[in-house]
C-alpha positions in Angstrom: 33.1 -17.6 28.1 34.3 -18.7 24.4 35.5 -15.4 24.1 37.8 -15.1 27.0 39.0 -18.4 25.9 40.1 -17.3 23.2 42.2 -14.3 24.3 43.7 -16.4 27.0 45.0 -19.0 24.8 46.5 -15.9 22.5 47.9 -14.3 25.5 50.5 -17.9 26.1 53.8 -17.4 26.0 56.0 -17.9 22.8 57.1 -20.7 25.0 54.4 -22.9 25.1 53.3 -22.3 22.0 56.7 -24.2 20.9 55.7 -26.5 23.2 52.7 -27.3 22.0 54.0 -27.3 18.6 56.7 -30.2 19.0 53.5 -32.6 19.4 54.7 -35.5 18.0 52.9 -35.5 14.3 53.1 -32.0 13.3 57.2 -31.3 13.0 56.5 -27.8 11.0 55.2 -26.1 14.1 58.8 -26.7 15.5 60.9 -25.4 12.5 58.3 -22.3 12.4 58.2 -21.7 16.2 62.6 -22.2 15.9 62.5 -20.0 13.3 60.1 -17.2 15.4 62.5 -17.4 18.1 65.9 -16.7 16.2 67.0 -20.5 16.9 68.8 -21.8 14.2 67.2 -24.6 12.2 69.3 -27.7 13.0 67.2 -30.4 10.8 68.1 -28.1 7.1 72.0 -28.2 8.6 72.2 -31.9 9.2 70.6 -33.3 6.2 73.0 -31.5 3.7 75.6 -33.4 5.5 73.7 -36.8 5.4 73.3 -36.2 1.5 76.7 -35.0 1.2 78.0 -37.9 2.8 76.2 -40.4 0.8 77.1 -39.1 -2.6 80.7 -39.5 -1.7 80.1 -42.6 -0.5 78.4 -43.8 -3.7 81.1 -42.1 -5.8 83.6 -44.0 -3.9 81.8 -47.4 -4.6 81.0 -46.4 -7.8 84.9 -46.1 -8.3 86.4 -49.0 -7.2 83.5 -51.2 -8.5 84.9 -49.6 -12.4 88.2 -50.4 -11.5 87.2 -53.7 -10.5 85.6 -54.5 -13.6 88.8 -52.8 -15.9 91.0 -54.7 -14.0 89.5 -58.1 -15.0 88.4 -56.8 -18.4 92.2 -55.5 -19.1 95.0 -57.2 -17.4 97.7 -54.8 -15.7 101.1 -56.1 -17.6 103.3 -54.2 -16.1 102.3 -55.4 -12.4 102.1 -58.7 -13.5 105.1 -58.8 -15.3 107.0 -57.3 -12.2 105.5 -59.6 -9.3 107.2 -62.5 -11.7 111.2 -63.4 -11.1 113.1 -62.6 -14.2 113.9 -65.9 -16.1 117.1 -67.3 -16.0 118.6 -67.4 -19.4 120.7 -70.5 -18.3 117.5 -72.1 -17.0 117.5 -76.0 -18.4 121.1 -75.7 -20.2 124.1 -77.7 -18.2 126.5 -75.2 -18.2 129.0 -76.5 -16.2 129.0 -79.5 -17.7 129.1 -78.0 -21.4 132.4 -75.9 -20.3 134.2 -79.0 -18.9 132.9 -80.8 -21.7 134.3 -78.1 -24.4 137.5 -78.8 -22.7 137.7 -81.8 -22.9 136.5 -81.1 -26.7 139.5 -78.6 -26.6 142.6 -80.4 -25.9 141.7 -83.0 -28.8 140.7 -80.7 -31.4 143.4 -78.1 -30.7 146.0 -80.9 -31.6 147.0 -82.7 -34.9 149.9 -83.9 -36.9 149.6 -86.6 -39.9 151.2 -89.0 -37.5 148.4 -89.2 -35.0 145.3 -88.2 -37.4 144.1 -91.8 -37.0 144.1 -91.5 -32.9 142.6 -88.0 -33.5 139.6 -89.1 -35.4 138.7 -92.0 -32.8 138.9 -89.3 -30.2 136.8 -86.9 -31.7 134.4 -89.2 -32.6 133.1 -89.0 -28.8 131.9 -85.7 -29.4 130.5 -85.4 -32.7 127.3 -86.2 -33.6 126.6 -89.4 -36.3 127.8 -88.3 -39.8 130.0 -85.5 -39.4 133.6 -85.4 -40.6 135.9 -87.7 -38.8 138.6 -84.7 -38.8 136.0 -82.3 -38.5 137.3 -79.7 -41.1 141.5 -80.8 -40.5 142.8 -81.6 -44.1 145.0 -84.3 -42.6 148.5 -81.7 -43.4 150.5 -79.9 -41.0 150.1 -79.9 -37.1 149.5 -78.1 -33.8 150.3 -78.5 -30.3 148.0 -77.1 -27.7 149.8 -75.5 -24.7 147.1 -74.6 -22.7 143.2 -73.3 -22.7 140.5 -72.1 -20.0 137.3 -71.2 -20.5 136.4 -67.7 -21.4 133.0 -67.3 -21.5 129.7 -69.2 -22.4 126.7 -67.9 -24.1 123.2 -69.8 -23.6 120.9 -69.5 -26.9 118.3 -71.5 -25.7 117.5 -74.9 -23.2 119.6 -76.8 -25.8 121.9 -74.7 -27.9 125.2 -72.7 -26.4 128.6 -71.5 -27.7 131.4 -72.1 -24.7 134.4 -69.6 -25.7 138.2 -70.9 -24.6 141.0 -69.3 -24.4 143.6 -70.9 -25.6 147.5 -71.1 -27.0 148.6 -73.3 -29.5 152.1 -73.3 -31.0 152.8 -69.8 -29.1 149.5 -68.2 -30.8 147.0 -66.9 -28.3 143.1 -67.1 -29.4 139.9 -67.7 -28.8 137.6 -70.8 -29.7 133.8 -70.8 -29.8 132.8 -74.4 -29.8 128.9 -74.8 -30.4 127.3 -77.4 -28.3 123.7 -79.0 -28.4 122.2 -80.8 -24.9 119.5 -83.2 -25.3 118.4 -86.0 -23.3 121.1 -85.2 -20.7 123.8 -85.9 -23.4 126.2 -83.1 -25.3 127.5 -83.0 -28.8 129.4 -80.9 -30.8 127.3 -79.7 -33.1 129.2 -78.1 -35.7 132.5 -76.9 -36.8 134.5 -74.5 -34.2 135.3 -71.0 -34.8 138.5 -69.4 -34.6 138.3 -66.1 -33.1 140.3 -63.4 -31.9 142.4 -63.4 -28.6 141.6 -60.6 -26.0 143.1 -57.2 -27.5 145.8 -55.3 -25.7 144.9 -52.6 -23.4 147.0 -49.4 -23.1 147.6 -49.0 -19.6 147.9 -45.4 -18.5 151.0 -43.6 -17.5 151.6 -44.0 -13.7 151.4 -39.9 -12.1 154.4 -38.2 -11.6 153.6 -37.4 -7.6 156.0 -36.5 -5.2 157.1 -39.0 -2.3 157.2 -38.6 1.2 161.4 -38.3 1.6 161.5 -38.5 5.5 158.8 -41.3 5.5 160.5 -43.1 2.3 163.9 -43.1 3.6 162.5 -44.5 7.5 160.5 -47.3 5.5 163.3 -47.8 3.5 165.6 -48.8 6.6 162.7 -50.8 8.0 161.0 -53.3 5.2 164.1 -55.1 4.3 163.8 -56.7 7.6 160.2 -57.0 6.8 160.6 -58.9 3.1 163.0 -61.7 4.6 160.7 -62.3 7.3 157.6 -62.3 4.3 159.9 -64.3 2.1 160.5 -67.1 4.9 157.3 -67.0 5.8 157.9 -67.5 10.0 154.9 -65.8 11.8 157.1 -65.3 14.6 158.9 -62.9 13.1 156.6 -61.6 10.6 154.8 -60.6 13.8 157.0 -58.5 14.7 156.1 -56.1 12.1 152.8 -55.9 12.0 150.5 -53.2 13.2 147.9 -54.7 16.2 145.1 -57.3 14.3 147.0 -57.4 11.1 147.3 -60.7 10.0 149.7 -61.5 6.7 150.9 -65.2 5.9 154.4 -65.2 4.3 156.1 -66.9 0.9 157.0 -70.0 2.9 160.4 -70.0 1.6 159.9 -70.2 -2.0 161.5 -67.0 -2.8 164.2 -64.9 -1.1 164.7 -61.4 -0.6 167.6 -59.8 -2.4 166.4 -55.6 -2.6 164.1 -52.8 -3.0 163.9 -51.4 -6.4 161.5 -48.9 -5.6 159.4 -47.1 -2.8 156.4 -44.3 -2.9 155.1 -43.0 0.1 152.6 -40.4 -0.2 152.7 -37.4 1.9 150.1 -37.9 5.1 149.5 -38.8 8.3 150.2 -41.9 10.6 148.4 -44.1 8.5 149.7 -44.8 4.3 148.8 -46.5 1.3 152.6 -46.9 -0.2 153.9 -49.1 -3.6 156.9 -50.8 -3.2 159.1 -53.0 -5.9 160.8 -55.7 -4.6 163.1 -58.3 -6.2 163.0 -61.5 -5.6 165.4 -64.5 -5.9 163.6 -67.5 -7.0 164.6 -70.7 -5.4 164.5 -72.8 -8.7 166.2 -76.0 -10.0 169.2 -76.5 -11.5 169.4 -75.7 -15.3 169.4 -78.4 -17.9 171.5 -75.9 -20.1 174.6 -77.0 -19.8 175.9 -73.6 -20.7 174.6 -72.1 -17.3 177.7 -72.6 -15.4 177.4 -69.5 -13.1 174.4 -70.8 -11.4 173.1 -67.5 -11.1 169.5 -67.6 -9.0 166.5 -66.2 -11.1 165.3 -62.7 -10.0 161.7 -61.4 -10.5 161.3 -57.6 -9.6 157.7 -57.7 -8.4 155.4 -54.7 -7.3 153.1 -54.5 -3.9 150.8 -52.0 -2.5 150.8 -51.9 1.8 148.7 -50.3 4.2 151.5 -48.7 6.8 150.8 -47.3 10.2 152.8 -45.3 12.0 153.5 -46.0 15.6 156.3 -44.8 18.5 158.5 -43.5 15.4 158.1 -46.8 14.0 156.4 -48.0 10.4 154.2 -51.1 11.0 152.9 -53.4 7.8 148.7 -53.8 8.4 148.6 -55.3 4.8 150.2 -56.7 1.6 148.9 -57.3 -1.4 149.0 -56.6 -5.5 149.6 -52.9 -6.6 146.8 -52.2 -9.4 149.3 -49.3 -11.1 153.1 -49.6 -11.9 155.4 -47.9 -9.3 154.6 -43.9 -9.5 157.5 -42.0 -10.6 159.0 -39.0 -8.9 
């Protein structure tokens, strides 16, 4: 009996025996019987990937938490000093008020004569600060007259300190003035002598190119925009309208000038649509001359120099705009 027992229970099936094996408790029968039947072992497979995921995971954490720590440690300065707005170098200094103020400043200082250096000093005492020279630097000899001054620049040192630049001409001479002024306490002063500086130098233009003009479209322009500049020069939309290409809009010289010629038209070669340069001169409606040798009563001319947009429509040029030509009128 024991003996047949035992070669039945030899004689089960590979089967059961895996079966029998997956009794809760004893998981190496399993892998054994999986591995008896050519299964493959899915519990080896699936904890590599568990491990594997967890060590990224931890290097992950482990990365950001050192970042975290530098970051506090070691200020970034370049992200903080690019997430904050540039500061304003005028920030705190009235500069509006300093440049009106420097003219005012301006049109006192700018003028003397030994006749009015009394009335000079009481004026330019409003702007000086306590102490300083009642002529501040004039030696009471000679004189100037100011003709005229703008403001040309203004350079801010600091919330208190700036130089205002004029540009000014005195006595015919053209120049610049740097006038130092100190804020404080919402007031202005003058807070030292002025500086006499050099006027703007002279550019050299360059030589307007020697391109060839259209001769049909010149000559038809040339018949058309006399009609045009005496209707610009009066200024009457009515019959400004007339030649004007659809939208254009262009408000005329109301009168104050009136057309006498063309000195000079370019037209480009192209299409329907130009960019042409034309010189016009201009009578000036002025007032009668004080000199009594002016008997003629000749009018004033000024030749003066314009750059249109022109469209061509039903054989006919029409003006879309006017305005100032940046270049001299090109020679043929």
């Amino acid at each position: 009996m024991g003996r047949r027992a035992t070669l039945d229970r030899g004689a089960q099936p590979n089967g059961h025996t895996a079966e029998a094996g997956a009794a809760p408790g004893v998981p190496e029968l399993a892998e054994s019987a999986e591995r008896q039947t050519g299964k493959p072992w899915r519990g080896s497979g699936g904890r590599w990937l568990v491990w594997t995921f967890r060590i990224v995971v931890w290097a992950v954490l482990l990365i950001i938490g050192y970042r975290g720590v530098t970051a506090i440690v070691t200020p970034d300065k370049n992200s903080s000093g690019s997430s904050a707005p540039a500061a304003d170098p005028n920030q705190g200094f009235p500069v509006a008020t300093a440049e009106a103020y420097a003219l005012q400043f301006g049109s006192v200082y700018l003028n003397f004569s030994p006749a009015d250096a009394d009335e000079r000093a009481k004026q330019l005492a409003a702007f000086l600060p306590t102490g300083a020279s009642d002529q501040l630097g004039w030696n009471g000899a000679g004189s100037l007259e100011l003709q005229s001054e703008q403001v040309a620049g203004i350079k801010v040192h600091d919330s208190q300190h700036a130089v205002v630049t004029l540009l000014a001409r005195a006595s015919g001479q053209m120049f610049e003035l740097g006038v130092p002024i100190y804020a404080a306490d919402g007031g202005l002063s003058v807070s030292a002598e002025p500086a006499l500086l050099p006027a703007p130098a002279r550019a050299a233009t360059p030589e307007p190119p020697n391109k060839s003009s259209d001769p049909e479209a010149a000559a038809a322009l040339g018949k058309q925009l006399p009609a045009f500049f005496e209707a610009y020069a009066s200024g009457d939309p009515v019959t400004l309208g007339r030649f004007l290409a659809p939208g254009a809009t262009v408000t005329g010289l109301g009168g104050s000038v009136t057309y006498h010629s063309i000195a000079g038209i370019y037209v480009p070669p192209g299409g329907d649509s130009r960019t042409i340069t034309v010189s016009v001169l201009w009578h000036v409606q002025a007032g009668a001359s004080s000199d009594s040798a002016d008997v003629t009563n000749t009018p004033a001319g000024l030749e003066m120099t314009y750059q249109m947009q022109v469209i061509q429509q039903g054989g006919s040029w029409y003006v879309k705009s006017i305005g100032t030509s940046l270049q001299p009128l090109a020679q043929p």
